[in-house]
N, C-alpha and C positions, 0 to 999 in steps of 0.2 A: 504494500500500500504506500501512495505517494503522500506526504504531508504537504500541504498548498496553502501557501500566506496571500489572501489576496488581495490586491490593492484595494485603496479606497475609494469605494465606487461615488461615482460624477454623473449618476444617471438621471433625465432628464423624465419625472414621472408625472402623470396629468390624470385626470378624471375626465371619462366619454362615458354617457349612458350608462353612470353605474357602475360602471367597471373601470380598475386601475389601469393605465397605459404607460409602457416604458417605451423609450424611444431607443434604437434600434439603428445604432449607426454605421453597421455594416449592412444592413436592408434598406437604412433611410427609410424607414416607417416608424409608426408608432405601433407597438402589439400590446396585444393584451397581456397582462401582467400575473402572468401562472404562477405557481410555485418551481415550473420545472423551466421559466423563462428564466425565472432569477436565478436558477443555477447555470443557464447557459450566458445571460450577459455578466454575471460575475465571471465564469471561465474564459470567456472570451477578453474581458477586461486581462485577466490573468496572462494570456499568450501575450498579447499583443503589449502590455504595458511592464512586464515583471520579466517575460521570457523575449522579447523584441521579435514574436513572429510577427512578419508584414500582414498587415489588416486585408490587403488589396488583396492576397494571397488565400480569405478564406470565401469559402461558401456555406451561407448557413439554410437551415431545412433543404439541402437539396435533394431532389427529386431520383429515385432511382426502379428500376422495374426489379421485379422477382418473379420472372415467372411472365402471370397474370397481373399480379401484385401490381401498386405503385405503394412504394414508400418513403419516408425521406429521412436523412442521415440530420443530425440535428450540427454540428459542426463538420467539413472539409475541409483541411489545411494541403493545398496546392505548394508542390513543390516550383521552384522557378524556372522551369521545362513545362509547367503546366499542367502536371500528373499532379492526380491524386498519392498524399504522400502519408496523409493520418486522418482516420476519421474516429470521431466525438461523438455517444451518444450519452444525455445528459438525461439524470433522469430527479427527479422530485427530491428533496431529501429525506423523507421519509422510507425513500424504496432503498429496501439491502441491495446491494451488490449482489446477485450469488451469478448460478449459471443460465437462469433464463435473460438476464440481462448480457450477458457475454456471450449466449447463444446467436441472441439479437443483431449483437456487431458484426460477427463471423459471418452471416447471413448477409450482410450488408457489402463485408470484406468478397463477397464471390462476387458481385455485381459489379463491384467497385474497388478493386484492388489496390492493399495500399501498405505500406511495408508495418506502419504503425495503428494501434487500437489503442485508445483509449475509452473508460466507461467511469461517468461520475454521478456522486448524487452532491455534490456540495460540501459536503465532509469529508467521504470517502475517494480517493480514485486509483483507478487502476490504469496502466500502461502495462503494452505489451510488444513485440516484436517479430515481423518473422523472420526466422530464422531459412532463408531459403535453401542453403544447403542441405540441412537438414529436414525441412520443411516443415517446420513446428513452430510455437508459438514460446518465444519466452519471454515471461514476467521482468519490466523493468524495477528498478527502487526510484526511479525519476523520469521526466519528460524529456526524450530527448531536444539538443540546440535545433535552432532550426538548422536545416543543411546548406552548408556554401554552395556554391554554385557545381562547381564539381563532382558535388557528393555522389556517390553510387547507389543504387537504390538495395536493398537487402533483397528483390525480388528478381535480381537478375542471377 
C-alpha cells in the first residue's frame, strides 16, 4: 500500500439544483460532487501538483468498449508518445480495496493497455506493474516518476 500526502486542494465548488458542483479542470466543467469525484480530483491534484505529471497528458472518465460493454476508466495518464501509460480507477472511500476492484482495472488493462495500474479509495492505494517478461503483475511501494521521454514501456 502506497501512503499519499495530498496537497491542499484549491477546488473551485458551487451549488446547481441542489447539488454540490466541483469544477473540473482537466474536463473544464463543472460535475457533480460525489464522494468518488472527490477522490478523483484530490488524486488528480496529487499527480499533477506533488508528482509533476503533465495535466495535458491525462484523460479523465475515458471511454472504452468491453466486448459489448462501454465503460470508462476514471483517470488515463498518457505517456508523451501518446500511449496509454497508467490507468486510475478511483473508487468512494468507503469501498475496501480487495479483488473485485483490481478485477475491474485488469479488465480495463485488456482494452486499454498500459504498463501501470493503479486503484484508490482516498486512503488507500494500490500500484502495480507489468512485468512483461515475465508477464505478471507486481505490486509497487510507490507511484512511479512520470517517464522521460525515452522511457521504455515495460510492455514491450
Amino acid at each position: 500500500m502506497i501512503s499519499i500526502r495530498f496537497p491542499q486542494p484549491d477546488f473551485k465548488i458551487t451549488a446547481n439544483g441542489g447539488k454540490d458542483m466541483i469544477y473540473d479542470a482537466y474536463r473544464k466543467k463543472y460535475v457533480v460532487l460525489t464522494p468518488e469525484e472527490w477522490v478523483r480530483q484530490n488524486f488528480l491534484n496529487y499527480l499533477v501538483k506533488s508528482r509533476q505529471y503533465p495535466g495535458a497528458l491525462l484523460s479523465i472518465e475515458k471511454e472504452l468498449h468491453l466486448g459489448e460493454l462501454r465503460k470508462r476508466c476514471d483517470i488515463v495518464v498518457y505517456s508523451r508518445e501518446a500511449t496509454p501509460w497508467m490507468i486510475v480507477e478511483c473508487k468512494e472511500m468507503g469501498v475496501p480495496l480487495k479483488q473485485p476492484v483490481l478485477e475491474q482495472i485488469v479488465r480495463y488493462h485488456m482494452a486499454l493497455p498500459a504498463p501501470w495500474l493503479v486503484i484508490t479509495n482516498g486512503v488507500n492505494t494500490w500500484c502495480c506493474r507489468l512485468d512483461g517478461a515475465a508477464g505478471s503483475w507486481v505490486f509497487e511501494q510507490d507511484l512511479p516518476d512520470y517517464p522521460p521521454v525515452d522511457a521504455i514501456s515495460p510492455l514491450q
